[in-house]
C-alpha positions as CSV (number, residue, x, y, z in Angstrom):
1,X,0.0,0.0,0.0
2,X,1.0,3.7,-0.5
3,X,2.4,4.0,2.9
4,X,4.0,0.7,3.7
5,X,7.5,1.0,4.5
6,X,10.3,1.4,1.7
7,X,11.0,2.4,-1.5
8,X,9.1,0.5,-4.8
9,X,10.9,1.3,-7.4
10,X,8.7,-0.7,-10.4
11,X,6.9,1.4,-12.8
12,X,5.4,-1.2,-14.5
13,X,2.4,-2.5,-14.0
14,X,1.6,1.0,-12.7
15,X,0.0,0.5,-9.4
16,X,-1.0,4.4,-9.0
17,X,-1.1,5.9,-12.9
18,X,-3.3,8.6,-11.4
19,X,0.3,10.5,-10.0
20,X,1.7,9.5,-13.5
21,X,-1.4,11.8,-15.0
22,X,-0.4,14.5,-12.8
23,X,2.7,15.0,-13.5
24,X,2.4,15.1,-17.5
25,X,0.3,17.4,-16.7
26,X,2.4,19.6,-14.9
27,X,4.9,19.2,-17.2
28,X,2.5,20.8,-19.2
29,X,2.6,24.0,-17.4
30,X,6.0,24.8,-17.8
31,X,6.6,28.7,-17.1
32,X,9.6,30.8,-15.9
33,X,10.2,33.9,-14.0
34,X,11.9,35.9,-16.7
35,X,7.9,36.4,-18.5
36,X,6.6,38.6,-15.5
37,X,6.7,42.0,-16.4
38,X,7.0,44.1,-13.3
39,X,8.0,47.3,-15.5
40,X,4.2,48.8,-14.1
41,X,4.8,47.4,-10.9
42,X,7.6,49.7,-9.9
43,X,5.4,52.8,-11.1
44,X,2.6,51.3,-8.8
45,X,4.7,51.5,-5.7
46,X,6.4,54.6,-6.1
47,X,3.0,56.9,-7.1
48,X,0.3,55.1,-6.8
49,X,0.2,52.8,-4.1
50,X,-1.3,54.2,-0.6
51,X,0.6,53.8,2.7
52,X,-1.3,51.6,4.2
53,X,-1.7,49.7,0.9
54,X,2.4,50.0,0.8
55,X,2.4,48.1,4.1
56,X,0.4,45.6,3.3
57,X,2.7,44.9,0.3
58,X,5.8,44.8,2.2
59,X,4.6,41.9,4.8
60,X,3.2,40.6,1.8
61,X,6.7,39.9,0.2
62,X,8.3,39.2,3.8
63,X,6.1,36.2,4.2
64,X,6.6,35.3,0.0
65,X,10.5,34.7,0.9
66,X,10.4,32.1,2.8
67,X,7.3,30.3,2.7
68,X,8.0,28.4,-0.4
69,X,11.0,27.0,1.2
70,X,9.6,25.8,4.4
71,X,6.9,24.0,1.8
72,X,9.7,22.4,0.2
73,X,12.2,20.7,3.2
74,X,8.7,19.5,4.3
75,X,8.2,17.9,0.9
76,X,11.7,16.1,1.1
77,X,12.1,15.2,4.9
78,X,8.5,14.4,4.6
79,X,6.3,13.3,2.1
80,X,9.3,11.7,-0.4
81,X,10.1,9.5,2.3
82,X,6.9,8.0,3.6
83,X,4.8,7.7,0.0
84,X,5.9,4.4,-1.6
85,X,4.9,5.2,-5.1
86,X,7.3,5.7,-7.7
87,X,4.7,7.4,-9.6
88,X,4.0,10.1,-7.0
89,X,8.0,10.2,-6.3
90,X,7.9,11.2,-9.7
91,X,5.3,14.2,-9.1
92,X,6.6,14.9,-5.9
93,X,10.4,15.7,-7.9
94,X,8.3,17.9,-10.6
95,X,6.8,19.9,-7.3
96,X,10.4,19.9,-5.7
97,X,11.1,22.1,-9.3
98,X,8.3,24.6,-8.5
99,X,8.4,24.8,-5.2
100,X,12.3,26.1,-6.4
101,X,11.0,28.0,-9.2
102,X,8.4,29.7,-6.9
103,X,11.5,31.0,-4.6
104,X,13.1,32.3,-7.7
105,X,9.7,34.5,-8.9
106,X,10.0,35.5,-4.8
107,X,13.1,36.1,-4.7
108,X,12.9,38.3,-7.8
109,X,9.9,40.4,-6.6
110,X,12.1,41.2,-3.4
111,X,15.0,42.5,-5.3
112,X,12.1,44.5,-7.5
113,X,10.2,45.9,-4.7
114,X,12.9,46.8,-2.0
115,X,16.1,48.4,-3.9
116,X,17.1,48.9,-0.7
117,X,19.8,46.0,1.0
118,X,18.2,46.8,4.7
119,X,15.1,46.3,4.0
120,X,15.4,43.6,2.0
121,X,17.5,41.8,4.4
122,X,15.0,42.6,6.9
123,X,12.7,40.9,4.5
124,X,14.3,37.8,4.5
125,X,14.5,38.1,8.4
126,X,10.6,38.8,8.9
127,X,10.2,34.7,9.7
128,X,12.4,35.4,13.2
129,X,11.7,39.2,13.6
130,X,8.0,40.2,12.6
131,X,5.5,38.4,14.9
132,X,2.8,37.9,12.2
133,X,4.8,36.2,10.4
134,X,7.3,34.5,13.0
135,X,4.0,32.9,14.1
136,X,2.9,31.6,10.7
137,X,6.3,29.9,10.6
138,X,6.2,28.5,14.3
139,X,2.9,26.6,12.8
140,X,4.7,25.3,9.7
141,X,7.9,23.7,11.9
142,X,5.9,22.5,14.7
143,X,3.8,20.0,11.5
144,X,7.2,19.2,10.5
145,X,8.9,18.2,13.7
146,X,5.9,15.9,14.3
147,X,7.0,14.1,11.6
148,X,11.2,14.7,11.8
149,X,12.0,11.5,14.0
150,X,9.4,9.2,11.9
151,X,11.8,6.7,10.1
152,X,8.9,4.7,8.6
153,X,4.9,4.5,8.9
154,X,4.2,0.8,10.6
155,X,1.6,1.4,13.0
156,X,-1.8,3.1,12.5
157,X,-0.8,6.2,14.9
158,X,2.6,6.4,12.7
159,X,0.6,6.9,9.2
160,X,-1.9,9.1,11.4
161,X,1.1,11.3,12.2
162,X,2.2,11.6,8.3
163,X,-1.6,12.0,7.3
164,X,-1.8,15.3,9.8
165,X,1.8,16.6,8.4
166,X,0.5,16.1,4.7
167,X,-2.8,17.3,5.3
168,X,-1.7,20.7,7.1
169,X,0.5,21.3,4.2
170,X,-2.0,20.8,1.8
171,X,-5.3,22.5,3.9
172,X,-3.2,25.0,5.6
173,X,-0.2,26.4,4.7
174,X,-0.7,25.8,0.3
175,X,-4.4,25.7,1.1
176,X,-4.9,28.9,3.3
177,X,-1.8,30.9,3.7
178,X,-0.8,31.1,0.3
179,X,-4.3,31.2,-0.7
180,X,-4.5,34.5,1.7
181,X,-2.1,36.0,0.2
182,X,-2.9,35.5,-3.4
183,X,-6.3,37.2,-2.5
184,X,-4.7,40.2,-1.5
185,X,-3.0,40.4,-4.6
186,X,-5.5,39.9,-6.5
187,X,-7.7,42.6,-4.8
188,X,-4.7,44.6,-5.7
189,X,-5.4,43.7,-9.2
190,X,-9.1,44.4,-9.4
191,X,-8.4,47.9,-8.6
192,X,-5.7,47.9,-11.4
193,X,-3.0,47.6,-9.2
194,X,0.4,45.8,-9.4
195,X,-0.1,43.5,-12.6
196,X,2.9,42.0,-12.5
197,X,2.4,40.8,-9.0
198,X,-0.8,39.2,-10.4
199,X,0.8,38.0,-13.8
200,X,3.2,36.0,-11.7
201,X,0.7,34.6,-8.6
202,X,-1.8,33.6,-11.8
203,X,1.4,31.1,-12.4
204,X,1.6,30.2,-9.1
205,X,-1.8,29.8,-8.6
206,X,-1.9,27.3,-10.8
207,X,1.2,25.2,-9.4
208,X,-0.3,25.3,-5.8
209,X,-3.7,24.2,-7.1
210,X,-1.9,21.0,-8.7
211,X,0.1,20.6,-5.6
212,X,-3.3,20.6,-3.6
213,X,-5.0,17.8,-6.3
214,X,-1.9,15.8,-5.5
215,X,-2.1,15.7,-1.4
216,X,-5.7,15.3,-1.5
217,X,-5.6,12.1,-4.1
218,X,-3.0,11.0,-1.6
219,X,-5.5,11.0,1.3
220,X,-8.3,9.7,-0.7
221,X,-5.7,6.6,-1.7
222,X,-4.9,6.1,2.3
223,X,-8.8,6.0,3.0
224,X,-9.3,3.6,0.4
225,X,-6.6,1.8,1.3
226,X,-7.1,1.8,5.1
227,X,-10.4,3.4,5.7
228,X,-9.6,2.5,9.4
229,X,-7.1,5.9,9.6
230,X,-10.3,8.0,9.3
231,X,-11.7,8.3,12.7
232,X,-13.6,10.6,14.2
233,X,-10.5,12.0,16.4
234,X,-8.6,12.3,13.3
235,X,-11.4,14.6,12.0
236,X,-11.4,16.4,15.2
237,X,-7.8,16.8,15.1
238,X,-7.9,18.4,11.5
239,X,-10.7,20.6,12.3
240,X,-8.6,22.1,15.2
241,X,-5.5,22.3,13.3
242,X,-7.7,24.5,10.8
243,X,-8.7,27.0,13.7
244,X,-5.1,27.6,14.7
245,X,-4.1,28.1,11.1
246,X,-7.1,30.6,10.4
247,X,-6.2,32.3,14.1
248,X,-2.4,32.7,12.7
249,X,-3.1,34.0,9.4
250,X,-5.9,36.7,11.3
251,X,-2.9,38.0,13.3
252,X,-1.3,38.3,10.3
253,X,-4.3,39.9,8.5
254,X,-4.6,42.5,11.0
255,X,-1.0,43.3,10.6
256,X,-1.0,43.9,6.9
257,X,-4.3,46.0,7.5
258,X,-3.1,47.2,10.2
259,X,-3.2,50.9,8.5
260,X,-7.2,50.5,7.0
261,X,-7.1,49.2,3.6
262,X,-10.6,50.5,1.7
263,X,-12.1,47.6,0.5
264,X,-10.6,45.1,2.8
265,X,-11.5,44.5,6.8
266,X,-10.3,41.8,9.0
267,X,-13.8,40.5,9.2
268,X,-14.7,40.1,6.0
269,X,-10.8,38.4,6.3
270,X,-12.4,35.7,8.8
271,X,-15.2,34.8,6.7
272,X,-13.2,33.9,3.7
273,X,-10.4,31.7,6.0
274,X,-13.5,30.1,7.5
275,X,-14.9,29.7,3.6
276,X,-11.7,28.3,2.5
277,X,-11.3,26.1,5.3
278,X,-14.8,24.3,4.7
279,X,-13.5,24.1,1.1
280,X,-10.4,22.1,2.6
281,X,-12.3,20.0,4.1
282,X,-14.5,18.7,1.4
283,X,-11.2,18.3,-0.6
284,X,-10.7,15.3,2.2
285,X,-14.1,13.9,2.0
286,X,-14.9,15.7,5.4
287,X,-18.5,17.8,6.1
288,X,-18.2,21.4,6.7
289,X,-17.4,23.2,10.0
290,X,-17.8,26.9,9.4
291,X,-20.3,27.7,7.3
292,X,-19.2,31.0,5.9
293,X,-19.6,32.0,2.4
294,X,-17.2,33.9,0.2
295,X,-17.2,37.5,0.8
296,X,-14.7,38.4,-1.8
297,X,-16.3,39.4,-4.8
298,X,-13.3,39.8,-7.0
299,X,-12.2,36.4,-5.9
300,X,-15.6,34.7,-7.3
301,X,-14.7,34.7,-11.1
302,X,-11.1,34.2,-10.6
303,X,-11.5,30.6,-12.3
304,X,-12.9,32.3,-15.0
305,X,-10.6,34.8,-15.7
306,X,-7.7,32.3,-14.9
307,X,-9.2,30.1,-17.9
308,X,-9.5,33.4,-19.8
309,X,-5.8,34.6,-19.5
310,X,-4.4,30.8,-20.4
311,X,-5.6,31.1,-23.6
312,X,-4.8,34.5,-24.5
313,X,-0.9,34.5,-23.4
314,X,1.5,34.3,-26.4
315,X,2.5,30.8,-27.3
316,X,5.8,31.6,-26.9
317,X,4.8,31.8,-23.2
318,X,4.9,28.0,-23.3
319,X,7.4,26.2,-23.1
320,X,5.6,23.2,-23.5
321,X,2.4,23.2,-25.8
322,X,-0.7,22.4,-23.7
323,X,-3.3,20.0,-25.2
324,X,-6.7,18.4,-23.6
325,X,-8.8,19.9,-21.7
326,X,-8.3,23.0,-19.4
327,X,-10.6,22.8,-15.7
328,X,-9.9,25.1,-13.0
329,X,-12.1,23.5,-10.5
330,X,-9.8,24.9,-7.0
331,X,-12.5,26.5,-5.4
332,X,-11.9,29.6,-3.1
């Protein structure tokens, strides 16, 4: 089974060709850093951005520079280790790639936005020196130390360990902190702000949803495969760890609008973590907890305009030509 101790290294017959699937696919959605244009961008934050909406900006970016890595020790001290399918090992190396390439586009937008070297070093310090975000990363380390000393998953309360570590990766720091933040950039957007930002998290968007569709197909093979795992403390235990997550990312969403952002309150904030977090838990085949609805309007059609923009990029945008059919179906 997926999680049974070692490494199978036989391709053939393919046990689990749904994680073959996915990773021609992203294969298929080849992009680099060097096609974001961030020539407006500058303009943007030298005239028209507001201070507050300055601020919100720079913790933005703070938080962008390191979470990708955190995302991707976890995926090698982790999840390559315990899932014993050369097929997903195959995936899992194509995410390794843009977890890297998604530090590069990071990276770049630092050395973009902040010119300056103080700032930008405090940047890459704000996971140790700005509380919002130190406390974002204390949630991240404390999922992977629970699974640091695991050397194998033999007993159930061993693969219940790696299911919490893969499943707060995938529901709370892909699914809700990086799906914060790309809704404050694309609010940024809909009021015609910072296109290159958006040009960039539309890529990234895209990569995270994929990286999503792969840790939840993962779970739904464990419950097939040991429908045992799936108790009703398990379900507890993931329903908690979605609080704390939406309680980190508020402190962090009244830091960024900490200054009053029109168009944006830390309420309205709540209601789409809680929205989001109901949304991660039907992705595992749980019920809802919340019950919130979406309060973001510019967020509601941004399958549709995702769809839209695929198709109207150049083709030399492509480094791979894309064939088959095109589904957004991450919902917000």
């Amino acid at each position: 089974m997926i999680l049974d101790p070692g490494f199978d290294l036989t391709l053939r017959p393919m046990k689990y060709p749904v994680f073959f699937d996915m990773y021609r696919d992203a294969i298929k959605n080849t992009w680099t850093v060097e096609e974001v244009d961030f020539s407006t961008d500058t303009v943007d934050l030298q005239k028209r951005l507001q201070p507050a909406e300055r601020h919100l900006v720079n913790r933005l970016v703070a938080f962008f520079a390191t979470g990708d890595s955190i995302v991707s020790n976890n995926l090698v001290l982790s999840l390559y280790k315990h899932i014993n399918s050369p097929e997903a090992r195959m995936y899992l190396s194509r995410q390794l790639y843009e977890e890297a390439l998604h530090v590069q586009f990071y990276l770049t937008l630092l050395d973009t936005y902040i010119p300056d070297l103080k700032e930008r070093e405090e940047a890459f310090s704000a996971i140790q020196n700005i509380p919002s975000i130190k406390r974002k990363g204390e949630f991240c380390f404390k999922w992977m130390d629970t699974v640091e000393s695991l050397e194998a998953c033999h007993t159930p309360e061993e693969k219940r360990r790696f299911l919490m570590n893969l499943m707060c990766f995938a529901c709370c720091i892909e699914g809700m902190f990086f799906f914060a933040a790309f809704a404050y950039v694309y609010f940024l957007r809909s009021k015609g702000l910072l296109n290159g930002l958006a040009s960039g998290t539309n890529w990234v968007f895209r990569d995270e949803s994929c990286h999503m569709a792969f840790a939840f197909e993962v779970v739904k093979t464990v419950r097939d495969e040991s429908p045992e795992l799936f108790d009703d403390e398990l379900e507890n235990q993931v329903v908690e760890m979605l609080k704390e997550a939406i309680e980190c990312e508020m402190q962090f969403a009244e830091d960024l609008l900490s200054g009053g952002v029109a168009g944006l309150s830390q309420a309205d904030m709540r209601k789409y973590l809680e929205f989001v977090a109901d949304q991660r838990l039907s992705n595992l085949g749980m019920p809802p907890y919340f019950g919130s609805k979406n309060p973001f309007s510019f967020m509601d059609l941004q399958d549709v305009q995702e769809l839209s923009n695929f198709f109207e990029r150049r083709v030399s945008a492509y480094q791979v030509s894309v064939s088959g059919e095109v589904a957004f179906d991450e919902a917000f």
